[in-house]
VOBA-1610 file (N, C-alpha, C; in pm, whole numbers, padded with zeros to 5 digits, always signed):
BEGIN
Unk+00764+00618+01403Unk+00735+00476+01424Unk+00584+00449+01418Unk+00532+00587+01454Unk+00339+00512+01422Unk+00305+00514+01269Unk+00342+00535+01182Unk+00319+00536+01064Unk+00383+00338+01039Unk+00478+00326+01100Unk+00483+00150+01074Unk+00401+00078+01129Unk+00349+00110+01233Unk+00287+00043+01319Unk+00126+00041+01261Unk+00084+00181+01229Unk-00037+00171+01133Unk-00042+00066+01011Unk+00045+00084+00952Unk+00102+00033+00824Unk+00118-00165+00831Unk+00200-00139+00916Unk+00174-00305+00967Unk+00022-00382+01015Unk-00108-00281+01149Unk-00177-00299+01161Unk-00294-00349+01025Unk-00242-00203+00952Unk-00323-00229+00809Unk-00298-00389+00712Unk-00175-00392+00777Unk-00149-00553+00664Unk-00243-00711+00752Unk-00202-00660+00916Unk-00276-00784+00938Unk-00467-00748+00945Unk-00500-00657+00945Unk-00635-00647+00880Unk-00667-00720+00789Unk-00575-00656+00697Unk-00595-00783+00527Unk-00602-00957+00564Unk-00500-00981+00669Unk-00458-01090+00680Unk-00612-01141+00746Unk-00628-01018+00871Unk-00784-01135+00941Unk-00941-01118+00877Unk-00937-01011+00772Unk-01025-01030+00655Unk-01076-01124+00581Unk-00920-01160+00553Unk-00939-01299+00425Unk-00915-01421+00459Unk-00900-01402+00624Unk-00883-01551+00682Unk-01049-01550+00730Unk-01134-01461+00752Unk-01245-01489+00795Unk-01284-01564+00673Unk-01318-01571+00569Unk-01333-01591+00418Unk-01300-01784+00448Unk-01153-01781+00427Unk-01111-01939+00460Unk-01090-01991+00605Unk-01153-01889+00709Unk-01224-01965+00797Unk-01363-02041+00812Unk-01427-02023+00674Unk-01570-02064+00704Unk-01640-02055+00842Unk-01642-01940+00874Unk-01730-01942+01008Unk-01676-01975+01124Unk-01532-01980+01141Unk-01458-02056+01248Unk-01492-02210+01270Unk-01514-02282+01172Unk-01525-02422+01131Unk-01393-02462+01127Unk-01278-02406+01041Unk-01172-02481+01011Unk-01058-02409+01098Unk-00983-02508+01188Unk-00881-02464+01259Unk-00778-02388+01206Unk-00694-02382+01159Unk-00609-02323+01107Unk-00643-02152+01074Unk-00704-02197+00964Unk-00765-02054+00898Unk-00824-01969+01032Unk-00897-02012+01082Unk-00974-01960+01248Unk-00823-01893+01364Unk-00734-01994+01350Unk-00644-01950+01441Unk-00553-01820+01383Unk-00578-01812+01256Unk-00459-01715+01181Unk-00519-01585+01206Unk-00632-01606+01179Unk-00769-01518+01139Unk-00745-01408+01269Unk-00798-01518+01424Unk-00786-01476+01550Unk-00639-01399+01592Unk-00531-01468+01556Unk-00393-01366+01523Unk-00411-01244+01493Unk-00415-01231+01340Unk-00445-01134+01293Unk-00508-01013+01336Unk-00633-01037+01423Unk-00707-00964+01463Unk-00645-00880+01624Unk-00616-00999+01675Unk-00514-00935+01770Unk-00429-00828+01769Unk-00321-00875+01630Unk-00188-00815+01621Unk-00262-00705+01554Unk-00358-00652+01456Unk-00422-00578+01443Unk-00433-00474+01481Unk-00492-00535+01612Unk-00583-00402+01707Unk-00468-00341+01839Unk-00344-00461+01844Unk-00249-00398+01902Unk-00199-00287+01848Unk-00134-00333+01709Unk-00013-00225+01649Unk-00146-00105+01630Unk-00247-00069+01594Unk-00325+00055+01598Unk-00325+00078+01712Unk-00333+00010+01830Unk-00346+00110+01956Unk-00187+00157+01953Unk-00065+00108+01967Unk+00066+00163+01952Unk+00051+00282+01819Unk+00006+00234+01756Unk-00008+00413+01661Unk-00115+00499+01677Unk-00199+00500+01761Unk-00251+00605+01815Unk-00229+00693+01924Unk-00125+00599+01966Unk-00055+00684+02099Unk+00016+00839+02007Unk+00053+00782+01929Unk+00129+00907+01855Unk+00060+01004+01750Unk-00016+00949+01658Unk-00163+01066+01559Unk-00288+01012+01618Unk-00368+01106+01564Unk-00480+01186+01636Unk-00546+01008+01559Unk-00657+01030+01639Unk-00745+00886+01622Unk-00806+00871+01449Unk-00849+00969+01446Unk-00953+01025+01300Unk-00838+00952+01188Unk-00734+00992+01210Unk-00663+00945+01111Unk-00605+00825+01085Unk-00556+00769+01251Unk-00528+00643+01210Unk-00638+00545+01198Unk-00728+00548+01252Unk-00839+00481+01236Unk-00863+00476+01080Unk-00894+00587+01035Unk-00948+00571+00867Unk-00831+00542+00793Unk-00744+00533+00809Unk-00628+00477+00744Unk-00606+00334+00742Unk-00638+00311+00897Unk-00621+00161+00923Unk-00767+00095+00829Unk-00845+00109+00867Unk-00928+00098+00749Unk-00950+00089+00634Unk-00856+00184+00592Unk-00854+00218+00451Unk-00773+00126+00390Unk-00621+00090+00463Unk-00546-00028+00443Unk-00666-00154+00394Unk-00739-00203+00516Unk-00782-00383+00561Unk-00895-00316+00430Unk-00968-00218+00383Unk-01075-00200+00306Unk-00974-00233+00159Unk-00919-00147+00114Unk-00843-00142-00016Unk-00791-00276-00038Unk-00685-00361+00062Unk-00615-00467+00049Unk-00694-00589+00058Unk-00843-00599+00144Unk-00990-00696+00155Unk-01022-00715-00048Unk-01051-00631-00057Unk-01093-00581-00166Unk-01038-00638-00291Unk-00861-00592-00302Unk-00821-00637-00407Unk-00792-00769-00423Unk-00726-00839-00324Unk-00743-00982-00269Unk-00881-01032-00286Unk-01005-00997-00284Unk-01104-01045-00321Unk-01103-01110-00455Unk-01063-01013-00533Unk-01054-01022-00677Unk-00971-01106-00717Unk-00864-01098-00688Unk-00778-01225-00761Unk-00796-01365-00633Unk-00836-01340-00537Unk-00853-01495-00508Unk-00952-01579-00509Unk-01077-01497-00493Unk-01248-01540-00485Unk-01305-01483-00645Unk-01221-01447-00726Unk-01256-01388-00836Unk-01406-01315-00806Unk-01383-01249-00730Unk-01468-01133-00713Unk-01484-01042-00859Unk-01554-00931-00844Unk-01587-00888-01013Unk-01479-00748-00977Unk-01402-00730-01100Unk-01294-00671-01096Unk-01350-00549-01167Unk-01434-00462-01161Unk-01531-00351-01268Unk-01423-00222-01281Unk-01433-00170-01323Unk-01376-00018-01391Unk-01445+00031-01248Unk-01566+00057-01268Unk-01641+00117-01160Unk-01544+00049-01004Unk-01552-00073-00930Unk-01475-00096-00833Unk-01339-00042-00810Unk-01282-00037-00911Unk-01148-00016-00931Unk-01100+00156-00892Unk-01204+00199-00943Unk-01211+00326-01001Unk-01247+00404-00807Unk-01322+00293-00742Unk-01397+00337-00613Unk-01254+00337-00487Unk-01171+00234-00551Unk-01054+00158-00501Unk-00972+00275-00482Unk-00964+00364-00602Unk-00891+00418-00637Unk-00877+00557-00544Unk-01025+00597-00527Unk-01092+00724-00399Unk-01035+00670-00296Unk-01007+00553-00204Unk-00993+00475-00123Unk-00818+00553-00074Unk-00767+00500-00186Unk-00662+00532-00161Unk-00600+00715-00171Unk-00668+00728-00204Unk-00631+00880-00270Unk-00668+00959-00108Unk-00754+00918-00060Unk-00794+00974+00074Unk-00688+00934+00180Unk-00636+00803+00192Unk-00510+00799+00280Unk-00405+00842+00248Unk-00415+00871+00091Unk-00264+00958+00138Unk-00238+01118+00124Unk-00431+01190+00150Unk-00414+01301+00169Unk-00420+01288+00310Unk-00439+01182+00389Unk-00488+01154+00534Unk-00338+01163+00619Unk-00269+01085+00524Unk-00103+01117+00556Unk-00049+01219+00502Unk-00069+01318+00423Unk-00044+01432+00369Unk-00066+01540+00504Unk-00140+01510+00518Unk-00186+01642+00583Unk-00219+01620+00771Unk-00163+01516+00817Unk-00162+01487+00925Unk-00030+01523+00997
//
């Protein structure tokens, strides 16, 4: 169950990432309140999956999720620059969580 709970944490990362973005600064309600969610439900479901793997891992995982999923969402919504090189960095990103889950 801590591998969902990471896994889930990792999605609302993404979620309070890119609501900081269309929160403008906590100017606009909505976006601000999702944002503040997010961050919550976040930092809950990682503490529920650290009860069970070692910190090192869920931490950089959880990370690695809100970093990789920040990222690609950048690109197709803020048309961020989509480079070979980014992609390619994207790509290390992921390759490390799932020797992180490999070998945990």
């Amino acid at each position: 169950m801590a591998w969902v709970y990471l896994v889930l944490a990792g999605l609302f990362e993404i979620t309070w990432a890119i609501g900081l973005k269309y929160a403008e600064g906590f100017t606009k309600l909505v976006p601000s309140a999702i944002t503040v969610v997010g961050m919550i439900l976040s930092v809950i479901l990682l503490g529920l999956a650290l009860r069970e793997m070692p910190v090192g891992t869920g931490y950089a995982i959880w990370t690695g999720i809100g970093t990789v999923g920040a990222a690609i969402l950048g690109m197709i919504l803020f048309d961020e620059p989509a480079t070979a090189l980014r992609i390619g960095c994207i790509g290390l990103i992921v390759a490390g969580i799932i020797g992180l889950k490999l070998f945990s």
